[in-house]
Structure formats: C-alpha cells, structure tokens
C-alpha positions as CSV (number, residue, x, y, z in Angstrom):
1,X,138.0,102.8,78.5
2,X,134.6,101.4,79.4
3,X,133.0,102.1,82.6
4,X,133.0,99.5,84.7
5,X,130.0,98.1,87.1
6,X,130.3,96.4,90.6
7,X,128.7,93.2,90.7
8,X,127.2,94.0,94.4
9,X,125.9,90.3,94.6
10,X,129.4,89.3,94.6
11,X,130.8,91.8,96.7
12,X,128.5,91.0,99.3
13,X,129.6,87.8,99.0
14,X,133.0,89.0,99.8
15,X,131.9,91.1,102.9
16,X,130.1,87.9,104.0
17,X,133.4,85.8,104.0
18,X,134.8,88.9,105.4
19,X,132.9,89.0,108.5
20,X,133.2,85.1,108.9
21,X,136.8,84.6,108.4
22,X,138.9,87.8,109.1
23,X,141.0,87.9,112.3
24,X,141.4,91.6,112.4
25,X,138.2,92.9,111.5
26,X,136.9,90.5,114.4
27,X,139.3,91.7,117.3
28,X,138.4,95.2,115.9
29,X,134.9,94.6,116.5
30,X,135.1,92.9,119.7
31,X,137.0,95.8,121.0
32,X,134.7,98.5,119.5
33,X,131.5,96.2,120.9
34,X,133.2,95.7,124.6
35,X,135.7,98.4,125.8
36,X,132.7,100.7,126.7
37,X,131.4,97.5,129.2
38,X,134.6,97.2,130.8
39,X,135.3,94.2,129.0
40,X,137.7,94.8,127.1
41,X,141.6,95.8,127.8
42,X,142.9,96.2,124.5
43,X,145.0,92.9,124.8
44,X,143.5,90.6,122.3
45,X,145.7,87.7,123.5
46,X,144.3,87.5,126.4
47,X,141.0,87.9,125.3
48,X,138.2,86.0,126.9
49,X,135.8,86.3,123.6
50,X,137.0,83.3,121.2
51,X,138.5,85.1,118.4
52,X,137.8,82.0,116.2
53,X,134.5,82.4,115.9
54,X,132.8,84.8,113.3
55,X,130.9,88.4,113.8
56,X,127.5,88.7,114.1
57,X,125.5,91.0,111.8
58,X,124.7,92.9,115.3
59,X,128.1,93.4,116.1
60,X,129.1,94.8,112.6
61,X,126.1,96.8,112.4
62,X,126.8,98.4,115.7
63,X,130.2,99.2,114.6
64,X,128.7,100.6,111.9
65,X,125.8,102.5,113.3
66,X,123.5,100.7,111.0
67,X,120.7,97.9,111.3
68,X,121.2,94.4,111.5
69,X,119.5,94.5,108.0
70,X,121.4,97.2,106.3
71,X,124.2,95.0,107.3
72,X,122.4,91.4,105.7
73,X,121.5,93.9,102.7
74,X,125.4,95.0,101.9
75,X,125.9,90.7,101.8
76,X,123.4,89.9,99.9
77,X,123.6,92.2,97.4
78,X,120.8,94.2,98.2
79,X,121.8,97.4,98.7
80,X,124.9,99.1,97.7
81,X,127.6,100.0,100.2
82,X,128.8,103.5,100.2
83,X,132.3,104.3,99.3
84,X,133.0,105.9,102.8
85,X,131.5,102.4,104.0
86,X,133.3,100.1,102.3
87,X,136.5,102.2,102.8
88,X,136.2,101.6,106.7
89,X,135.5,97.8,106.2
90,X,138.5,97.6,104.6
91,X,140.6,99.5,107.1
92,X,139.5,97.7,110.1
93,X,139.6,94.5,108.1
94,X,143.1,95.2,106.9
95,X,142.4,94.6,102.7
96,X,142.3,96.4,100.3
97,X,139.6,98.2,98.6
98,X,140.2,96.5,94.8
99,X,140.5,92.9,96.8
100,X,137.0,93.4,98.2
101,X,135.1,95.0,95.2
102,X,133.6,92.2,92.2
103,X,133.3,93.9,88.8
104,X,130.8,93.1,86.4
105,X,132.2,91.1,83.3
C-alpha cells in the first residue's frame, strides 16, 4: 500500500469551515474564552454570546495557546497541524479525525 500525503491546503480549508460553522466547537470556545471572566455559567442556552455567529482566529488561538497566525496558517495551508492538534480540534468540535483530514490524490 502506498503512503498516503495530506493535502494541508485542503485541510485547512476544512478547519476554516470548521471554525465558521460548527455549533459545538463554538460553545466549547466561548466557554473556554469566558468562564475565567465570570461570564460564563456553563448553560449555553442561555447564553448571552450569539452562538450563530463564527469563531474568531483569537478565540481559537487562545484555546489553543497559539498565535492568531499559527491559527490563519493551519487554514490556509501553511503550516502543518500537529497530530495532538488536530486530535483536540476534533474532540471539541465533535468529528472525526478521517472527516477533517484531505489526502492527496
């Protein structure tokens, strides 16, 4: 069997619609990003952040304890994301790991 190469351009693609468009990895990050302020309960229902709306870089790169550039990196392709990495963004985003990662053809 041939090794097989991720297509990072197109992974980061799928991080980017991740961070847009993905209701659990937003109230993760909401609650990661505002429990310590004492604005945040837990209670997502209730929640007085709109939980339509999509993540900032800032706020995924704080959950990450990275830069808002690793963070544009890892979408645009630029730089890899580690396994460990992408392993978390798929737990708090609740996919997984072989729905998020693009192959090379």
């Amino acid at each position: 069997m041939p090794r097989r190469a991720i297509d990072w351009k197109k992974t980061g693609k799928q991080l980017l619609f991740l961070r847009n468009d993905n209701l659990s990895l937003r109230k993760y990050v909401c609650r990661e990003n505002n429990y310590d302020k004492g604005e945040c309960d837990g209670r997502c229902d209730t929640c007085k952040y709109d939980m339509d709306t999509s993540i900032s870089r800032s706020e995924l790169a704080r959950v990450f304890s990275v830069t808002e550039s690793v963070v544009f990196n890892w979408e645009n392709g630029i730089t890899p994301v580690s396994l460990e990495d992408m392993l978390f963004y798929c737990e708090i985003a609740g996919v997984d790991l072989k729905d998020l990662i693009v192959f090379e053809n």
